[in-house]
C-alpha positions in Angstrom: -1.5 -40.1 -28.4 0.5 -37.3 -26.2 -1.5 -34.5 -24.9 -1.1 -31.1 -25.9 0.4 -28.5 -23.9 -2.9 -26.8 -23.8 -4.5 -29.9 -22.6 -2.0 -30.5 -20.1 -2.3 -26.7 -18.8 -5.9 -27.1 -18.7 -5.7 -30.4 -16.5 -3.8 -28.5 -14.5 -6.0 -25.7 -13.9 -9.1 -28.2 -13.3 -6.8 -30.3 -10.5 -5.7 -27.4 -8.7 -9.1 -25.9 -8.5 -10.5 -29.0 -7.4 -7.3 -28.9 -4.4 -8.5 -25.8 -3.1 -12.4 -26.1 -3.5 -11.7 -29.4 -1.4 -9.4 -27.6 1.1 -12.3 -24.6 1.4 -14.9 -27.4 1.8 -13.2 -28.9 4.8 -13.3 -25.4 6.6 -16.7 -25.1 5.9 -16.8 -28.7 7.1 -15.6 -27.9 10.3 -17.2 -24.9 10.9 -20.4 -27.0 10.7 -19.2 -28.9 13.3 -18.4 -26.2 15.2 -21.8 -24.0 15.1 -22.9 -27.6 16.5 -21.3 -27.9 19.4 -21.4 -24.3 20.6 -18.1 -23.4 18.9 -15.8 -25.3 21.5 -13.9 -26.0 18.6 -12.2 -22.3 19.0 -10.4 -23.7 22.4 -8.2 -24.5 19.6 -6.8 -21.9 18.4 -3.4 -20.2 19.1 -3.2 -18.8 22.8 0.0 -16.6 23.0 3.0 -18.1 25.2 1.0 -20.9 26.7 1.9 -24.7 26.8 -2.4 -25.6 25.3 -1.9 -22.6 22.4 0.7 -24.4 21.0 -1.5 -26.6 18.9 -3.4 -23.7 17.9 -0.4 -22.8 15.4 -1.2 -25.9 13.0 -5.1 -26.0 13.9 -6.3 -22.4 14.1 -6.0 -22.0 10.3 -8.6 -24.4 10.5 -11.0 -22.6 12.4 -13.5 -19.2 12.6 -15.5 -17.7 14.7 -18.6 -17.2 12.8 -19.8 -18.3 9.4 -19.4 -14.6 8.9 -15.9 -15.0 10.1 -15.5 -17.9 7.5 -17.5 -16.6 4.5 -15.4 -13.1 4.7 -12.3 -15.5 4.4 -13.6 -17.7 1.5 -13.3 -16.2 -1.8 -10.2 -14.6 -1.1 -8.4 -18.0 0.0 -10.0 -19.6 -2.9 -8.8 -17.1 -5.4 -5.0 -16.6 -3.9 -4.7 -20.2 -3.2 -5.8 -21.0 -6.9 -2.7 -18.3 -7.5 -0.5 -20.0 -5.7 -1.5 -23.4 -7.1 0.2 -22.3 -10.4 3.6 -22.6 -9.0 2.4 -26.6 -8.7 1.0 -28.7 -5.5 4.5 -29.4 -4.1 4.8 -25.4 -3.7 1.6 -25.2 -2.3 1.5 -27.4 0.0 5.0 -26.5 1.2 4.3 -22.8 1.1 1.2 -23.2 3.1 3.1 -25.4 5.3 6.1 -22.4 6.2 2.9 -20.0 6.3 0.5 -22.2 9.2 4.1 -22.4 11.6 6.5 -19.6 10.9 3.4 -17.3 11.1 1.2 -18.9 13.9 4.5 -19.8 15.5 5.4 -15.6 15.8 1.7 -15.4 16.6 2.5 -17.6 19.4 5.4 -15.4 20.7 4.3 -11.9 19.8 0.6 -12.2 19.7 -2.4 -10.4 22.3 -3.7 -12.7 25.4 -6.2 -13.8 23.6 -7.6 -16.9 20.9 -6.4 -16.3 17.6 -8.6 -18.1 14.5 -8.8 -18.0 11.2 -7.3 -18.8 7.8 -6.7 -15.0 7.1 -3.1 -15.3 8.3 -3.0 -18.4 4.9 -4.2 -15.4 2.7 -1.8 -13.0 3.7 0.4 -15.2 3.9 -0.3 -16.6 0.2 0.0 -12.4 -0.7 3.6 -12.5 0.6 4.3 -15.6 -0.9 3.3 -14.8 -4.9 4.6 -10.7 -4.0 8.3 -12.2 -2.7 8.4 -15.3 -5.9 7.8 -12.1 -8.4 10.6 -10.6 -6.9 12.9 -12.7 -6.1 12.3 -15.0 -9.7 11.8 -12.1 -12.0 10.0 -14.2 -14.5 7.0 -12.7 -16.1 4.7 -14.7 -15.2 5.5 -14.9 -12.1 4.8 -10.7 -12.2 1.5 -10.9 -13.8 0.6 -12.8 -11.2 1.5 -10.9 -8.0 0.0 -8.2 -9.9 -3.0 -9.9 -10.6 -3.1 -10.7 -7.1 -2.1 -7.2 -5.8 -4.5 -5.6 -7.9 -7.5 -7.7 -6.3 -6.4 -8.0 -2.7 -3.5 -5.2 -2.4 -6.2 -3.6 -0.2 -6.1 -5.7 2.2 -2.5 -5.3 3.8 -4.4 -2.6 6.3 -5.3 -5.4 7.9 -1.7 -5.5 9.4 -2.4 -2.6 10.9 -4.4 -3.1 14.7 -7.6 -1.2 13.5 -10.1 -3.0 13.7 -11.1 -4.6 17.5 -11.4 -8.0 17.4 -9.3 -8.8 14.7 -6.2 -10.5 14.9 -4.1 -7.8 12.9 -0.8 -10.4 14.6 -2.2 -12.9 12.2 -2.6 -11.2 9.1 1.1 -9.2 10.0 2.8 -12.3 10.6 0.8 -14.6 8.1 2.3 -12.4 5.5 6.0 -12.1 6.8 5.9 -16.1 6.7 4.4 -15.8 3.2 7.2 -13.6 1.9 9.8 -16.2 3.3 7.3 -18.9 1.4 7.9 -16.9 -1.7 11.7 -16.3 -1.0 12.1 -20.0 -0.5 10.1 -21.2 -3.3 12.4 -19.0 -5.7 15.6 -20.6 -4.0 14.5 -23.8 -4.3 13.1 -23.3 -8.4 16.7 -21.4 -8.9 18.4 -24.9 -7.7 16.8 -27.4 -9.8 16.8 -25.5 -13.2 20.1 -26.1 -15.2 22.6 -23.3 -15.8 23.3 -23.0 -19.6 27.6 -22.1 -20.0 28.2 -20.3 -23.0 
């Protein structure tokens, strides 16, 4: 017996929440390793125009500076990457993907002398992305979910803004420029696979 759509939607919902609880769960994972070993785990992390920050870009996501740091970061990254999850796991994984080395990669570049950390550049990022797939798909779905998502964490874009001391406002700035190529890229790539009806 086929499943219903409703089933299937449902199963859908459950495995991509299970994706991101698991994702979440390896931070916090790490972060217990971390507190461990007197955080040398944050030697890591993206340090601007040098040959050792280079790794940073695809492990600093990975990384925070306190459980403060981390718990701060955690119900927002569960909540916009459960968002993001709707456009499937393919998208997500590619988006998070352009997200960890377009915007650690202009952290890199453009970013203070100092250690970068943190996944706040994946939620701003993961803002730009479902912002720019609203935009650039049109669909209404698509819509009520950047607005769901605006609505929540809209607030949040003064983080781009260097405010706060200690905070890297490069990766929240640049985290969400990748994100709005994510979402610009996701759009082109939906556009090319659905078929084109000539009347």
């Amino acid at each position: 017996m086929e499943s219903t759509p409703q089933r299937s939607f449902l199963q859908e919902v459950r495995d991509s929440g299970a994706w991101i609880l698991g994702f979440v769960g390896v931070l916090w994972g790490i972060e217990l390793i971390n507190a461990a070993i007197g955080n040398q785990l944050l030697l890591f992390g993206i340090l601007p125009r040098t040959v050792v920050g280079l790794r940073g870009i695809v492990l600093a996501p990975f990384l925070h500076g306190s459980f403060a740091h981390l718990l701060a970061n955690t119900v927002p990254l569960l909540v916009l990457g459960s968002l993001v999850l709707l456009s499937g796991r393919g998208a997500f994984l590619r988006a998070t993907l352009i997200i960890a080395i377009v915007g650690g990669g202009l952290v890199w570049v453009f970013g203070r002398s100092a250690l970068h950390v943190g996944a706040s550049g994946l939620i701003f990022g993961y803002l730009g992305y479902l912002v720019a797939k609203a935009w650039y798909e049109r669909h209404p779905f698509s819509i009520l979910v950047a607005l769901v998502a605006a609505v929540l964490y809209g607030g949040v874009l003064l983080g781009v803004l260097p405010l706060t001391p200690g905070v890297s406002w490069e990766g929240h700035l640049f985290g969400f420029v990748a994100g709005l190529l994510a979402g610009w890229d996701g759009a082109v790539r939906r556009r090319k696979v659905e078929p084109t009806l000539d009347v």
